[in-house]
Every structure is written in structure tokens, then in C-alpha cells.
N, C-alpha and C positions, 0 to 999 in steps of 0.2 A: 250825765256827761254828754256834752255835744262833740261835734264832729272838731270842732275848736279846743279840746282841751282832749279829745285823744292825741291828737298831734303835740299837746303839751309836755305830758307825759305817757310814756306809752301805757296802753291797759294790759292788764298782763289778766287771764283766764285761768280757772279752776273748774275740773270737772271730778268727777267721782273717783277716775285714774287716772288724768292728764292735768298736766300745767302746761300752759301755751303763753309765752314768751318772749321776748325782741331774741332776734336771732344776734350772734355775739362772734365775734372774729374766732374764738376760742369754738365756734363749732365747724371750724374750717373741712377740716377732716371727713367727718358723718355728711355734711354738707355736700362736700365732695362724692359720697359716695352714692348719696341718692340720684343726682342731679349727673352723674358717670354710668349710673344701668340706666340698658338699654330699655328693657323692658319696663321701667320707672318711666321713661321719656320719650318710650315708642308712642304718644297718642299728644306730645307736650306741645309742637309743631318746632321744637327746638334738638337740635343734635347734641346725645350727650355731652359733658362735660368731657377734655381730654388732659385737664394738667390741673394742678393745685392753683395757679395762677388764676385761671378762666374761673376759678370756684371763689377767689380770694378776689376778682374784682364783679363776681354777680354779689358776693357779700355786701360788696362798698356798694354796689349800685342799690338794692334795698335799704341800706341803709340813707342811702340821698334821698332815696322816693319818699321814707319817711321824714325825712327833714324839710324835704321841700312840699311836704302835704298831698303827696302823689299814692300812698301804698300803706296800708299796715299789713307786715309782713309777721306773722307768730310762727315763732318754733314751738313744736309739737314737741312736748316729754311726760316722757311717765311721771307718775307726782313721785316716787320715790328714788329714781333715777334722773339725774338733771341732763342727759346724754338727746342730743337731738335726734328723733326717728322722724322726722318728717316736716312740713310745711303749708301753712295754709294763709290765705289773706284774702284781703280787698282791696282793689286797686280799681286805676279809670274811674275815679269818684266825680259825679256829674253835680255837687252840692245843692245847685238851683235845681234841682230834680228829685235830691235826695234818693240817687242812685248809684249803686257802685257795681263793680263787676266781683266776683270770687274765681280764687283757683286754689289747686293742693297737689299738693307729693307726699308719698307716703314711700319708706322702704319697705322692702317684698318681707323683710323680716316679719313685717307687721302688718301685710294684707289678710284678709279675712279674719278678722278680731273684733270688729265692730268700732278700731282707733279713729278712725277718717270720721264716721259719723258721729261720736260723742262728740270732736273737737269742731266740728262742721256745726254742729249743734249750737253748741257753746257760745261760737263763733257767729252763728245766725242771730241769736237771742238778743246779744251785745249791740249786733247793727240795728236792730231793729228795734231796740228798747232804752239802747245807751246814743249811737249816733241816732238813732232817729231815723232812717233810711225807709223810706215807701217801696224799694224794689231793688232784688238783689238779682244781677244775670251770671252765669256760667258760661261760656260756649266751649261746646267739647268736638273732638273728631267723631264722627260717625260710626264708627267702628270701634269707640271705646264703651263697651256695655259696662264694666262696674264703674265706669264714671256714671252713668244713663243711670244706672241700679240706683246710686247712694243718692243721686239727685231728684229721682221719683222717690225715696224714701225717705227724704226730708223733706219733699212735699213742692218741690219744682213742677213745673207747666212746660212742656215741651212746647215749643213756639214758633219752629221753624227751620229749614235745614237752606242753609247757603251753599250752593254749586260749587265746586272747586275755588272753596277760598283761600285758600292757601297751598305754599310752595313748599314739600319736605322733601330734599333731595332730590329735586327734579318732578316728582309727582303729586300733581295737584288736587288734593281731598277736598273734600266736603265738608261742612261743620254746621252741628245742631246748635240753636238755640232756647235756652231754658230760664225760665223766670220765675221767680218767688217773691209776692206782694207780701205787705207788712201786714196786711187783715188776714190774710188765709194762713201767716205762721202762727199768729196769736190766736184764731180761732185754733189750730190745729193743737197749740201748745195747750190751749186753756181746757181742752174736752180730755 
């Protein structure tokens, strides 16, 4: 599969517990609820969610990215529950570089389980083996450690910390950069 025919049809993921998904109007709700805690969004550089509305037009807005070739966005679910706990993607795809960016959300229901990294995984394997992608970047807040955690253990390269790059409510953070080449996930995956 190229990067041309994910945009086709979406790729949908299987892992040992999760199925990873296009996100669907009908996850409006869970949606909302990740994307509404704080502590889900304390490190996101965006202010929670406050209305069903703001949750029902970030849906439409993923939904354009992926129609206009901007974002694949997968909902994270249990394989035997079709109920969305969470979110992960690629987005800022630089295609003449075969680079994309990642990011996730995950609910606190289901921090510390190992969910983020199986579908993270999943999710790496696919860019890197299905689109093809030479390098995948993260940028996280500097003071988010189990983002820093799951990204050293899937085998990220810290790369760099940018001075107050960003505005969250008046105070301007810092943010690390992290990178993962397509030779060092397949050597890593292949041993």
C-alpha cells in the first residue's frame, strides 16, 4: 500500500487487543471525553474541549484532513469492544521526504496498560512498511515524561528541545523533538 491508496481507503489496524479505526461521527461522546480532561490535554498545547459542539467539529475537521490527504487519524478500540478509548495518527506528511509527524490521546481509563504502545506500534510498522515513510517526528512538551517514556520505547531519538515554542494560556513552554528512521525501526523490529 502506498501513501496514495491509504488516502483511498482508509487502513484500518489489528493488534493482539486493539483495532484501530477511522474515527466515526457515532464516537462523538468518548471523543468528547478524552479531548474534555484536563489531564488528557495538560501537555496537548490545546485547551480542553468545553461543548459537544467543539468535539463534533474536531470530528469534521479529521475527517477533511483525511479527505484532503492531510492526516490519518485511527480510533483506538479494544478488539472486542468497538467503543473508542483513544486516538492516534500521522499527520504534516512531507510525501517528497517521506515524512510524516505522529501524535495520541489516550483516556486515563486506559493509561498504564501497555494500550498507547501496542497501537503506536502497529501504527509505526504500517508507516514504515505500508506507506513507506523514511521518518516519523513526535514533538512533545517538555514536561510530558510518559509521552518521552513510550517514545524512547519504541525506539525514538531525542533530537532537540525548542525554547518556548509555544503559547498555552498565556505561558510559553518549551518542546522536545524526537525522531524515528525506517532502518532503526526494522532493525529494532527484526532482532
Amino acid at each position: 500500500m502506498s501513501i496514495d491508496t491509504a488516502f483511498t481507503q482508509f487502513p484500518s489496524l489489528t493488534t493482539e487487543r486493539l483495532r484501530l479505526r477511522a474515527v466515526r461521527p457515532e464516537d462523538l461522546k468518548e471523543f468528547f471525553a478524552i479531548r474534555s480532561d484536563e489531564e488528557v490535554m495538560k501537555y496537548s498545547g490545546h485547551p480542553p474541549l468545553r461543548s459537544l459542539d467543539e468535539a463534533r467539529d474536531q470530528l469534521e475537521q479529521a475527517r477533511q484532513s483525511y479527505t484532503q490527504r492531510e492526516a490519518i487519524g485511527w480510533a483506538i478500540t479494544l478488539k472486542n469492544d468497538d467503543t473508542l478509548i483513544g486516538i492516534c495518527g500521522f499527520h504534516h506528511f512531507r510525501a517528497e521526504h517521506r515524512v510524516a509527524e505522529t501524535g495520541y490521546e489516550l483516556a486515563q481509563a486506559h493509561w498504564r496498560k501497555g494500550i498507547m504502545f501496542e497501537a503506536m506500534t502497529a501504527m509505526l510498522s504500517f508507516g514504515f512498511t505500508e506507506l513507506n515513510l523514511h521518518r516519523v517526528e513526535a514533538i512533545i512538551d517538555i514536561e510530558n515524561i510518559a509521552s518521552k517514556t513510550l517514545l524512547e520505547k519504541l525506539g525514538f531519538t531525542y533530537e532537540g528541545t525548542l525554547r518556548e515554542r509555544y503559547d498555552q494560556e498565556g505561558e510559553l513552554l518549551d518542546e522536545t523533538y524526537y525522531g524515528l528512521l525506517k532502518r532503526e525501526w526494522l532493525a529494532r523490529n527484526q532482532a
